[in-house]
C-alpha positions in Angstrom: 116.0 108.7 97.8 112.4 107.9 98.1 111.0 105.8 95.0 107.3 106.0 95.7 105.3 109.2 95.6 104.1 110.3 98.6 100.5 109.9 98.9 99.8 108.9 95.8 101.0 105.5 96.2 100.8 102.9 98.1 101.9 99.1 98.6 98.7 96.9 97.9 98.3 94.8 101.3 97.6 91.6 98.9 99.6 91.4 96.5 102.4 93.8 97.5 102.4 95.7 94.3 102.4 100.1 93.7 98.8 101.1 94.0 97.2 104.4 92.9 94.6 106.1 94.0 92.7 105.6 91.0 92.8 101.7 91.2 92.8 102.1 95.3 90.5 100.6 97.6 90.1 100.1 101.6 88.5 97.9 102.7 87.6 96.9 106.5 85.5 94.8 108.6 82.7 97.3 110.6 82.7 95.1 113.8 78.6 95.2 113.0 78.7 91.2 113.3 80.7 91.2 116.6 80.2 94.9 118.3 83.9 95.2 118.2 84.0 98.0 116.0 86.2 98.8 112.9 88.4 96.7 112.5 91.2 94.8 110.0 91.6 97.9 107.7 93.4 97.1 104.3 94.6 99.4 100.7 94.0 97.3 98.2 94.0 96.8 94.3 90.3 97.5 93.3 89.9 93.9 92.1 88.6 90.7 93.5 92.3 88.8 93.8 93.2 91.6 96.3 90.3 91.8 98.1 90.2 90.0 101.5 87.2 90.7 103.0 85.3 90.0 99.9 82.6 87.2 101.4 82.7 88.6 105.1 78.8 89.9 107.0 80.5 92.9 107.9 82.2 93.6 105.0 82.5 97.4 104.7 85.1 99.5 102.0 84.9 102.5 99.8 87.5 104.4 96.9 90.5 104.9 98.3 90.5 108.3 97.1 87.4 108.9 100.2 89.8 108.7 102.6 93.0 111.0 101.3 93.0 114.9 101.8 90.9 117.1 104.5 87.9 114.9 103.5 89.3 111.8 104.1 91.0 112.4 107.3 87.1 113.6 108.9 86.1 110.6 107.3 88.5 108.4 109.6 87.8 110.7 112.7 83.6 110.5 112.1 84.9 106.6 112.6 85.8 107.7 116.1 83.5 109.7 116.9 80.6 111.2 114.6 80.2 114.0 116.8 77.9 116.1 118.8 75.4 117.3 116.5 74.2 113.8 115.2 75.0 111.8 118.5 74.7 114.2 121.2 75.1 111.1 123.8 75.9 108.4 122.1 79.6 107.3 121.9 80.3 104.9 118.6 82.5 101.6 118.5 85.9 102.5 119.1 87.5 100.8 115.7 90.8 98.6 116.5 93.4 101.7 117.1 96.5 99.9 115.6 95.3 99.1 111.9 93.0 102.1 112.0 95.7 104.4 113.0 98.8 102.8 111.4 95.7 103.1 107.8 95.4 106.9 108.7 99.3 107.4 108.7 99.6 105.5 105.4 97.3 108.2 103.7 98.1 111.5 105.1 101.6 111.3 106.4 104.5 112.0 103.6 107.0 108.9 103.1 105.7 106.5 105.6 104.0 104.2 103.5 107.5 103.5 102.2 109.4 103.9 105.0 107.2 101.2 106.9 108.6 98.7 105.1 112.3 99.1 106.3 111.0 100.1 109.9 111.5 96.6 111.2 115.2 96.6 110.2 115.8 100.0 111.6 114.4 99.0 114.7 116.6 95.9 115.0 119.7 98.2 114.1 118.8 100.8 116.9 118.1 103.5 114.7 115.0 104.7 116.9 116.9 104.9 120.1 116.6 108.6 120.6 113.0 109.1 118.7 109.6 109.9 120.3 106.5 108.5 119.5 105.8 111.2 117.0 109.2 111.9 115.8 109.1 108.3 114.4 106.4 109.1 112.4 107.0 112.5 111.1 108.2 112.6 107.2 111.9 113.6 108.0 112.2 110.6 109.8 110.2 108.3 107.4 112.4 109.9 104.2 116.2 109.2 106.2 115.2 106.0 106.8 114.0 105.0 103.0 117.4 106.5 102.1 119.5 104.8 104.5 117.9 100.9 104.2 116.0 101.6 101.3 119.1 102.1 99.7 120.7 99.2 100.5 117.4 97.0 98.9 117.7 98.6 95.8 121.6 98.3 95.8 
């Protein structure tokens, strides 16, 4: 069975260790320097040993807790896109899709942010052989696989 609690934990990119929301922080790179857009996104401890980006121009990162919930997840897709009424033309830097969305599903989907930590294994073993690209994700899928490798960490 899971040991973490769903979105309200998370593994620390730095350090590796449990992470609240109240000690939470992502942090990214805003692509300003480059034009490449957002890119490199991290949850961190809210402390300088965790923090990566810490001397970087484009330095950019907020309270975790500004990007859980209905809030946070228009917060991610104003990143895409900050819409019609404020950019009628204007389309925005796309930010690097793979840490932005892999960041997104780490907050707002239940069990993945423990289950990505076995998904290499299970994908070695086979055990994805039959999924879709969003049946992978979904939480059924992310809580069967913490109980069948997590299991076998903790045993």
């Amino acid at each position: 069975m899971p040991q973490m609690k769903p979105l309200e934990e998370w593994i620390c990119d730095s350090c590796g260790k449990i992470v609240d929301a109240g000690g939470g922080w992502v942090e990214w790179l805003s692509g300003s320097a480059t034009a490449a857009g957002p890119h490199s996104f991290r949850i961190v401890h809210h402390q300088p040993s965790c923090h990566r980006h810490t001397h970087a121009f484009d330095r950019a990162d907020l309270h975790l807790t500004a990007f859980i919930g209905a809030p946070g997840l228009q917060l991610f897709l104003s990143m895409l896109d900050v819409g019609p009424l404020l950019s009628p033309s204007v389309q925005p830097h796309q930010p690097e899709m793979r840490s932005f969305v892999d960041t997104i599903r780490r907050l707002h989907i239940h069990y993945y942010e423990e289950a990505r930590q076995y998904m290499a294994e299970a994908q070695s073993d086979g055990y994805f052989g039959d999924q879709n690209e969003v049946s992978v994700f979904l939480p059924e899928t992310c809580k069967a696989i913490i109980a069948r490798y997590g299991s076998a960490q903790r045993a």
